[in-house]
py3Dmol code that shows the C-alpha trace and the ligand (Angstrom):
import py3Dmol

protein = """\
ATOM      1  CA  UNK A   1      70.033 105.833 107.414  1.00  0.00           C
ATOM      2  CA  UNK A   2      70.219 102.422 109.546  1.00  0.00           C
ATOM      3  CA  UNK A   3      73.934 101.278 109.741  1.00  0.00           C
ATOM      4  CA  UNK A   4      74.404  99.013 107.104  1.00  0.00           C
ATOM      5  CA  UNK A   5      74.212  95.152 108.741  1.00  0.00           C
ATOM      6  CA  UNK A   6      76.815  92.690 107.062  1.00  0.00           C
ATOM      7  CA  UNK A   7      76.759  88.751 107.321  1.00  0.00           C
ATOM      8  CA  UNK A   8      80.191  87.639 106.201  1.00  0.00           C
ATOM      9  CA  UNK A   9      80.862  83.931 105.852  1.00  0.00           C
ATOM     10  CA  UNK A  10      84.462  82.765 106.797  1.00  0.00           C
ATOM     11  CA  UNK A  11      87.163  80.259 107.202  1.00  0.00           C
ATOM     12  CA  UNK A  12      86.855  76.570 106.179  1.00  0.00           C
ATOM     13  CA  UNK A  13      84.491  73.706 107.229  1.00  0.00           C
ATOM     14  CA  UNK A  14      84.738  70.377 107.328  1.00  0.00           C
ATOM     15  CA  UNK A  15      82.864  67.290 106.400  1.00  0.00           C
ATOM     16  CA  UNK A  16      83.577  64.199 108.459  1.00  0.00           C
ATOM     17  CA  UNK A  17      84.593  60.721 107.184  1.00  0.00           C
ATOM     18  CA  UNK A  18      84.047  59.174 110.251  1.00  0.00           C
ATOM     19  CA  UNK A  19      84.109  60.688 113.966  1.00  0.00           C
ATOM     20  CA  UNK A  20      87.881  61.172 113.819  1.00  0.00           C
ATOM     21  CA  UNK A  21      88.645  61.877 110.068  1.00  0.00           C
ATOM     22  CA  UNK A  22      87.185  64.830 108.109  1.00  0.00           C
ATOM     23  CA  UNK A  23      87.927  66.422 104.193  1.00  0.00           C
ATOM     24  CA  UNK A  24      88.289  70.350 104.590  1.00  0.00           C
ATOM     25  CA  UNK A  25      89.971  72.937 102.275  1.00  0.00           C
ATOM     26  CA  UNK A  26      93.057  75.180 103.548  1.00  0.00           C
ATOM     27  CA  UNK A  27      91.433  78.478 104.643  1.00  0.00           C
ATOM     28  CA  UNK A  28      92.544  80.159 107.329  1.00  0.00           C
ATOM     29  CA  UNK A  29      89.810  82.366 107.863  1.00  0.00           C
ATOM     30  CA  UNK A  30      92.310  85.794 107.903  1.00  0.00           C
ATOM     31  CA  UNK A  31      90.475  87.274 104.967  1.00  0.00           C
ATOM     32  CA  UNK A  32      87.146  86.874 106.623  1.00  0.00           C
ATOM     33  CA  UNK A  33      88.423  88.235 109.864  1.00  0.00           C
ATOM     34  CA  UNK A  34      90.357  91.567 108.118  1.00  0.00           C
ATOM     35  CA  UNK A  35      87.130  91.829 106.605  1.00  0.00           C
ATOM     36  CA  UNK A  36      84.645  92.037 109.579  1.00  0.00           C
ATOM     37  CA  UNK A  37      86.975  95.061 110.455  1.00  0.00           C
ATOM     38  CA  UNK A  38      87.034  96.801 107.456  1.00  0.00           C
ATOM     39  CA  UNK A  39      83.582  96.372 107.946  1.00  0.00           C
ATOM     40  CA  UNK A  40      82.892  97.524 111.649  1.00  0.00           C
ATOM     41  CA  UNK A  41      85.503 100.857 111.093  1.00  0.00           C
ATOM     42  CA  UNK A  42      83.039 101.575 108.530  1.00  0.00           C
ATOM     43  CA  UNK A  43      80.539 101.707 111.160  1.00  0.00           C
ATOM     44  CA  UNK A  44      78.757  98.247 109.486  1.00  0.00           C
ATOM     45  CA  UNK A  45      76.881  95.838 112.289  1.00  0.00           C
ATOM     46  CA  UNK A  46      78.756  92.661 111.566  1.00  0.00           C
ATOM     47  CA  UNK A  47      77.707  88.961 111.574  1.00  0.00           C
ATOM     48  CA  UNK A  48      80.550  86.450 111.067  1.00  0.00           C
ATOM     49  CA  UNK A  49      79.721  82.683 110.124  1.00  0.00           C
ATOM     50  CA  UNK A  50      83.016  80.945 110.947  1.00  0.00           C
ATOM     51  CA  UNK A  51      84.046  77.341 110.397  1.00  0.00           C
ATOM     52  CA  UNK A  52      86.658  76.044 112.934  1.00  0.00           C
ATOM     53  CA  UNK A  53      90.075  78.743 112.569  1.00  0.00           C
ATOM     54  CA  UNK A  54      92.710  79.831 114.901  1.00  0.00           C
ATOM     55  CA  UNK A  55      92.023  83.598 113.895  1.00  0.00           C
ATOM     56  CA  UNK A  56      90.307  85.583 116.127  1.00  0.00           C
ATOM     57  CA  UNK A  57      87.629  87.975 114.926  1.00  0.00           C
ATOM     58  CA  UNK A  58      86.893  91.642 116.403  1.00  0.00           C
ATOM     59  CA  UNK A  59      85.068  92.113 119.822  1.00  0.00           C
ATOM     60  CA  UNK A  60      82.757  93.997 118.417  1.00  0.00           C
ATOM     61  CA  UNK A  61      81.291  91.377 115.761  1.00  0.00           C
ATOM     62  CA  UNK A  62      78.915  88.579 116.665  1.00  0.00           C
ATOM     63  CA  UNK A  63      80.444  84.816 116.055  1.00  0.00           C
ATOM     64  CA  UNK A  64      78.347  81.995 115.305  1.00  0.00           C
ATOM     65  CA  UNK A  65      80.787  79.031 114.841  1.00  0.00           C
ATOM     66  CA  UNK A  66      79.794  76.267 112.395  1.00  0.00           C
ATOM     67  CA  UNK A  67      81.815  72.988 111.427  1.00  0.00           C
ATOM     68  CA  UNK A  68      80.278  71.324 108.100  1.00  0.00           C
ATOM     69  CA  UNK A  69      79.031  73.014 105.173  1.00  0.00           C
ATOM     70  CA  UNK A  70      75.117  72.207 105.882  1.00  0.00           C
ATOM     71  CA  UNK A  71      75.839  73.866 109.361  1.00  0.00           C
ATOM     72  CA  UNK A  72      77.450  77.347 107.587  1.00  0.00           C
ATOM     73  CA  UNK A  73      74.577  77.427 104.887  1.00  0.00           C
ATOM     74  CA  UNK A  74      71.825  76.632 107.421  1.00  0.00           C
ATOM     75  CA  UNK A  75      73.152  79.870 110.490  1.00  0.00           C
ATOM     76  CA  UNK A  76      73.916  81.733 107.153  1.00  0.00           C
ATOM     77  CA  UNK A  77      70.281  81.301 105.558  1.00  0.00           C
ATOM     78  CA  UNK A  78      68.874  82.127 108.901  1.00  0.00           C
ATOM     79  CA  UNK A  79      71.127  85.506 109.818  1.00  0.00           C
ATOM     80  CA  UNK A  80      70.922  86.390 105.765  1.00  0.00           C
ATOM     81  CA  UNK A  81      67.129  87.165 107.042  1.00  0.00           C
ATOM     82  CA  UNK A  82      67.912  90.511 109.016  1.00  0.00           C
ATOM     83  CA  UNK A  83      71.309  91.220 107.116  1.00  0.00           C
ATOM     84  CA  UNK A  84      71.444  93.908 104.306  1.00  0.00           C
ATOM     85  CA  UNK A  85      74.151  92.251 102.602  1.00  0.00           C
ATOM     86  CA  UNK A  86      76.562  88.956 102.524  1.00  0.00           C
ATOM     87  CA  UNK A  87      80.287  88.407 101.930  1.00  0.00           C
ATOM     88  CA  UNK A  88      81.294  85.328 100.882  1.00  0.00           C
ATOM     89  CA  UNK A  89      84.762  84.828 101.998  1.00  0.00           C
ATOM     90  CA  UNK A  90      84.521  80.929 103.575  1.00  0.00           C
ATOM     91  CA  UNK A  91      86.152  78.534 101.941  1.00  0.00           C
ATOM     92  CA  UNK A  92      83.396  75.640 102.668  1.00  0.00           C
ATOM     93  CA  UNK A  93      83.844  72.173 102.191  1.00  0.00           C
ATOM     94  CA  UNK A  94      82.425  71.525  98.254  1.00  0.00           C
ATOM     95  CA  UNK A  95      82.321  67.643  98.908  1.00  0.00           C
ATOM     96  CA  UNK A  96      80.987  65.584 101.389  1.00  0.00           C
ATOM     97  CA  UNK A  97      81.599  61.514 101.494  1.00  0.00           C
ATOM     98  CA  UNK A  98      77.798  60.162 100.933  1.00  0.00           C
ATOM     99  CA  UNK A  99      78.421  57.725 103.832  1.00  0.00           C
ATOM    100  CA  UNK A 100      79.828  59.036 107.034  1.00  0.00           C
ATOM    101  CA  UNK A 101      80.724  56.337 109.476  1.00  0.00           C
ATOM    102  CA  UNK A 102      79.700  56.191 113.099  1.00  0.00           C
ATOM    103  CA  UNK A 103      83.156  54.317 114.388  1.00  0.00           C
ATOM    104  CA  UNK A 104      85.848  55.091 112.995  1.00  0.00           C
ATOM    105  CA  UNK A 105      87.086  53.043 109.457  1.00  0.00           C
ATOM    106  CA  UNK A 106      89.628  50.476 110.072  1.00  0.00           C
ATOM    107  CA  UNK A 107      92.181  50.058 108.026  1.00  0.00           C
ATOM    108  CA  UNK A 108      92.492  46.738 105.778  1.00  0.00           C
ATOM    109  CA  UNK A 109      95.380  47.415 103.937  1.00  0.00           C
ATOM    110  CA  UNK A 110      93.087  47.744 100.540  1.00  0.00           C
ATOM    111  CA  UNK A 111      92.382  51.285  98.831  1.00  0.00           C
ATOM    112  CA  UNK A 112      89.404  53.200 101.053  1.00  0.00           C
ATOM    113  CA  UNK A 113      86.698  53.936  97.902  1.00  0.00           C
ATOM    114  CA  UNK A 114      84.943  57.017  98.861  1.00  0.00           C
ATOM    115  CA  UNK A 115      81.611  58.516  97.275  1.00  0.00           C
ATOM    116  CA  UNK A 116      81.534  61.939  97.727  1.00  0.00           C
ATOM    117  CA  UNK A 117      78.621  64.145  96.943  1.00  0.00           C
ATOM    118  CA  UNK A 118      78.426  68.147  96.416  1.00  0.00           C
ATOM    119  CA  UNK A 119      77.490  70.213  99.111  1.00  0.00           C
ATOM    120  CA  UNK A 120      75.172  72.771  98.227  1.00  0.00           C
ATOM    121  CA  UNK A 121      76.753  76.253  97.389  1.00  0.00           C
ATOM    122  CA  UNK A 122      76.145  78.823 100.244  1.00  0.00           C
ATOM    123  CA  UNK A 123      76.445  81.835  98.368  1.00  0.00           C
ATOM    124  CA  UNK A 124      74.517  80.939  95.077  1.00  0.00           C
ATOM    125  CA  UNK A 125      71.467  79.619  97.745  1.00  0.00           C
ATOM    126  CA  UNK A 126      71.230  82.939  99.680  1.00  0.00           C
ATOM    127  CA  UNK A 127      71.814  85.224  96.464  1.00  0.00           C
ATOM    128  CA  UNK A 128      68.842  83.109  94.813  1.00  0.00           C
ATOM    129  CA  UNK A 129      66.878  84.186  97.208  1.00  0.00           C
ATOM    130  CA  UNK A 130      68.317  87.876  98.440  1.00  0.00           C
ATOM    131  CA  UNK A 131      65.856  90.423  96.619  1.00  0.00           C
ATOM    132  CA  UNK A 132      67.111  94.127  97.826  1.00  0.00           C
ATOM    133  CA  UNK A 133      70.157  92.212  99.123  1.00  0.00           C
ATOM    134  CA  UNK A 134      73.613  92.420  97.738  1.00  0.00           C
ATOM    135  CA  UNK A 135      75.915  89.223  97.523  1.00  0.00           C
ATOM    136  CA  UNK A 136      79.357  89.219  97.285  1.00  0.00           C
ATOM    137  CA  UNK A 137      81.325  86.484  96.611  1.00  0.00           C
ATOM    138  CA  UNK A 138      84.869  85.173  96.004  1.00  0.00           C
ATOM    139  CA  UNK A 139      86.694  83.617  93.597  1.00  0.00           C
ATOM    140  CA  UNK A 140      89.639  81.434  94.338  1.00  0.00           C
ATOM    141  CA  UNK A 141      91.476  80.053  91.185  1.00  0.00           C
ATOM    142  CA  UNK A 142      95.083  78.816  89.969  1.00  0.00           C
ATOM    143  CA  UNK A 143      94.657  79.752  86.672  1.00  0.00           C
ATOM    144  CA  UNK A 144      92.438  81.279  84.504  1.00  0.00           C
ATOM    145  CA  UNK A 145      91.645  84.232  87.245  1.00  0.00           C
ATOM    146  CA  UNK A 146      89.387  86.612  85.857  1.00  0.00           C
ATOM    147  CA  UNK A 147      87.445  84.481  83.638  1.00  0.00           C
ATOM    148  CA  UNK A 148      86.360  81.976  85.927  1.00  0.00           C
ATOM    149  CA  UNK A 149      85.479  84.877  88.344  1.00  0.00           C
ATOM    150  CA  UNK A 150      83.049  86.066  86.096  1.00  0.00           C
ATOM    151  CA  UNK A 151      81.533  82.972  85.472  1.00  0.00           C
ATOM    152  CA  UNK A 152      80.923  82.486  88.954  1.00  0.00           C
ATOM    153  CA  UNK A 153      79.530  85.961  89.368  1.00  0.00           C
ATOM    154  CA  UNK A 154      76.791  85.411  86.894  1.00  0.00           C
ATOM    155  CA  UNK A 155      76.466  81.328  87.622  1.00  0.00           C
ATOM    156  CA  UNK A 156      75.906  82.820  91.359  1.00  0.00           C
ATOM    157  CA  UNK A 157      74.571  85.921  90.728  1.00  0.00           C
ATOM    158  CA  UNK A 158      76.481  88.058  92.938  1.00  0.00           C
ATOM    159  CA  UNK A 159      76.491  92.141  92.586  1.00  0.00           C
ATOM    160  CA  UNK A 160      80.640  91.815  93.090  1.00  0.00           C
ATOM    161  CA  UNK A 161      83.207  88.983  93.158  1.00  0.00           C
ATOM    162  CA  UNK A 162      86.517  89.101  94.446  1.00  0.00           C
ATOM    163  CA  UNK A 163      88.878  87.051  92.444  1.00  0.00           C
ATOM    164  CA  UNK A 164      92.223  85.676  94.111  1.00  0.00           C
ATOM    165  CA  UNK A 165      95.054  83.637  93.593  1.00  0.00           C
ATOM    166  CA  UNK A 166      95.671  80.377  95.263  1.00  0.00           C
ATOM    167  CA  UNK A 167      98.518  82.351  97.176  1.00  0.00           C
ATOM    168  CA  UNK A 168      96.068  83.624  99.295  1.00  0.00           C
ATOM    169  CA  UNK A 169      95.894  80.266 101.147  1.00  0.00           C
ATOM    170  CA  UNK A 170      97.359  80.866 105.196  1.00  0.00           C
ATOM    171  CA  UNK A 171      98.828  83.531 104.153  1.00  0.00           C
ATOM    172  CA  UNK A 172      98.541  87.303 105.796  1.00  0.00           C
ATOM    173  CA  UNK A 173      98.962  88.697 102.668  1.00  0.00           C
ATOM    174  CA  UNK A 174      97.140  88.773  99.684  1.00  0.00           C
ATOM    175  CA  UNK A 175      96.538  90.170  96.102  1.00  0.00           C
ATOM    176  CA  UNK A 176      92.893  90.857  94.391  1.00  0.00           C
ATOM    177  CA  UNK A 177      90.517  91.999  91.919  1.00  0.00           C
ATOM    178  CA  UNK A 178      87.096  92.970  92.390  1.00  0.00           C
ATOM    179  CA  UNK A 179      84.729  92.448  89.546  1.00  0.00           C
ATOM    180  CA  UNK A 180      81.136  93.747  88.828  1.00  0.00           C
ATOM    181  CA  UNK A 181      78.548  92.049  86.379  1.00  0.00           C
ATOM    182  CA  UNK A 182      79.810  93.803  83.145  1.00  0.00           C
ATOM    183  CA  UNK A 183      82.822  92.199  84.145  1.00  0.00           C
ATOM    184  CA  UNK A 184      84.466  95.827  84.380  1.00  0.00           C
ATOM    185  CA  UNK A 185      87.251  96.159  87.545  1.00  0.00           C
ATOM    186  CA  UNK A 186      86.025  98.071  89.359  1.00  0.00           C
ATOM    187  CA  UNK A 187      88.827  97.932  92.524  1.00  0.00           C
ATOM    188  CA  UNK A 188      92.512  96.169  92.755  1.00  0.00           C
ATOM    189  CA  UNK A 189      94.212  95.607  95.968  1.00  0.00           C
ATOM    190  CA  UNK A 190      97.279  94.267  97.055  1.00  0.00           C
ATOM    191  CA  UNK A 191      99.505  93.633 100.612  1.00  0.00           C
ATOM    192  CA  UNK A 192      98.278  92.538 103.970  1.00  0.00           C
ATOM    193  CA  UNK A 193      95.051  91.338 104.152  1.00  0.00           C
ATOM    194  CA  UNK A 194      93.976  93.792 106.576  1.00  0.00           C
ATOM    195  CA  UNK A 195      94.650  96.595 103.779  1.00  0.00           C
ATOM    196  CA  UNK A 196      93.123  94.376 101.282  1.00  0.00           C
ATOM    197  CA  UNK A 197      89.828  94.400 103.198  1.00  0.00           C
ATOM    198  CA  UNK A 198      89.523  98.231 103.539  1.00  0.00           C
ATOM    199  CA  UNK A 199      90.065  98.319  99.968  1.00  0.00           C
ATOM    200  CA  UNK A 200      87.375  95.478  99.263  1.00  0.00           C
ATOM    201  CA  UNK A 201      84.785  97.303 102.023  1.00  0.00           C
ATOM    202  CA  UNK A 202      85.280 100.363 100.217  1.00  0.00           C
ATOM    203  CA  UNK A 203      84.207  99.174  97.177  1.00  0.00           C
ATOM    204  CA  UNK A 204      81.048  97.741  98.756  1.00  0.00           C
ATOM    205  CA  UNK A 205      80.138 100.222 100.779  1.00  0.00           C
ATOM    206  CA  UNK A 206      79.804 102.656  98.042  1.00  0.00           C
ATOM    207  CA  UNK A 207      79.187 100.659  95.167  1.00  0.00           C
ATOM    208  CA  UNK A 208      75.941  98.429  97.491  1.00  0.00           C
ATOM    209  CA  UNK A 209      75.406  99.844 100.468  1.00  0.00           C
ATOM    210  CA  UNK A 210      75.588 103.717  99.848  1.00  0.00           C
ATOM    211  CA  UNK A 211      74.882 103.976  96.215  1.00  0.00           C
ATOM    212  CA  UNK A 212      74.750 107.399  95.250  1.00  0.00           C
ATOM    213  CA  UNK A 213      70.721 108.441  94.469  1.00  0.00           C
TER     214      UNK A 213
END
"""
ligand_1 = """\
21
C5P
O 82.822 77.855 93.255
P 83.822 78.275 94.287
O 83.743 77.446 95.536
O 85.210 78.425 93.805
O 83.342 79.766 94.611
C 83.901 80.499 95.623
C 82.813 81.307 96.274
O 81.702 80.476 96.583
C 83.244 81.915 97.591
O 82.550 83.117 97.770
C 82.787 80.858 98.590
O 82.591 81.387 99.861
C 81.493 80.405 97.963
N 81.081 79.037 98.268
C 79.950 78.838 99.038
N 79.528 77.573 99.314
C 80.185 76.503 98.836
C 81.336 76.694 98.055
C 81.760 77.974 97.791
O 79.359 79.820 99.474
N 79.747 75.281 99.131
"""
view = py3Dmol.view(width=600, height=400)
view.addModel(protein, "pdb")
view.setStyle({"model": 0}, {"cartoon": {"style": "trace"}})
view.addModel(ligand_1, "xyz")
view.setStyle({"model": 1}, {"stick": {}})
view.zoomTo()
view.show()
């Protein structure tokens, strides 16, 4: 059987005011970087899609680096083509201002008014449209956990979502639950993120990638 080939979307992006100002959410891209090697010592060919992070991802993976939202969903539609699977574990931008200035806004002294429009989801596009494919997504809430996880699995229509707690955030640790459609549990990890991810890729791999015949 071919090695399995896994796109995994990561980090945060950004979506510019103006050339010096930009909105962004606080990901750190960790999770998405303990999860490419999860991934690759489970012999996977990996694909990250990384907004702009300090982490640093495994040699062996191939990087495409992305800044806004539009960028992440249009390398991730495009490499979603020859993957076998995605992992949603970005933390993309869900707003962007309607208006983004050329030079930067001066400051009047009167409240800034900005319009902001949604960006399109990433992970509800690409499972729209993933036939044989298996989409996995995640599910960041501060309360509420494994309800609103479930709605997003079946508003997105993943095969798995991994719900976590806003403690996650920058941190190197981390504590999960992955769901499937029934809305059973069907894995629960907890402790460094690097453990986390093994736990997470095991699940996957055995549950979407490997399923017994
Ligand atoms: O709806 P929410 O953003 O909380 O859902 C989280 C999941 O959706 C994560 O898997 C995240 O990567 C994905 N997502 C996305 N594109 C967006 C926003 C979130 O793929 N624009």
């Amino acid at each position: 059987m071919a090695l399995p080939h896994t796109l995994i979307t990561s980090g945060p992006t950004r979506q510019h005011l103006d050339p010096v100002r930009y909105l962004t959410n606080a990901s750190s891209g960790q999770m998405g970087a303990a999860l490419a090697a999860a991934a690759l010592e489970l012999g996977h060919k990996v694909t990250v899609v990384s907004g702009p992070v300090e982490v640093e991802y495994p040699n062996l993976c191939r990087v495409v680096p992305v800044v806004s939202t539009e960028e992440m969903l249009a390398a991730a539609a495009e490499l979603f083509e020859d993957a076998d699977g995605l992992i949603g574990a970005a933390a993309p931008c869900d707003y962007r201002p309607e208006v983004v200035a050329s030079q930067k806004i001066s400051k009047t002294g009167a409240p800034l008014e900005l319009h902001l429009v949604e960006t399109d989801d990433i992970v509800a596009t690409l499972a729209a449209r993933k036939g044989a494919r298996w989409v996995v997504g995640f599910a960041l809430e501060t309360d509420d956990h494994r309800l609103r996880a479930i709605a997003k699995l079946e508003r997105k229509h993943c095969d798995l979502i991994v719900s976590n707690g806003a403690e996650a955030m920058r941190s190197s640790h981390n504590s999960v639950e992955v769901l499937a459609p029934d809305g059973s549990t069907v894995g629960r990890f907890e402790g460094l993120k690097t453990d986390v991810a093994r736990g997470i890729l095991s699940v996957i791999d055995s549950r979407l990638c490997r399923p017994a015949s």
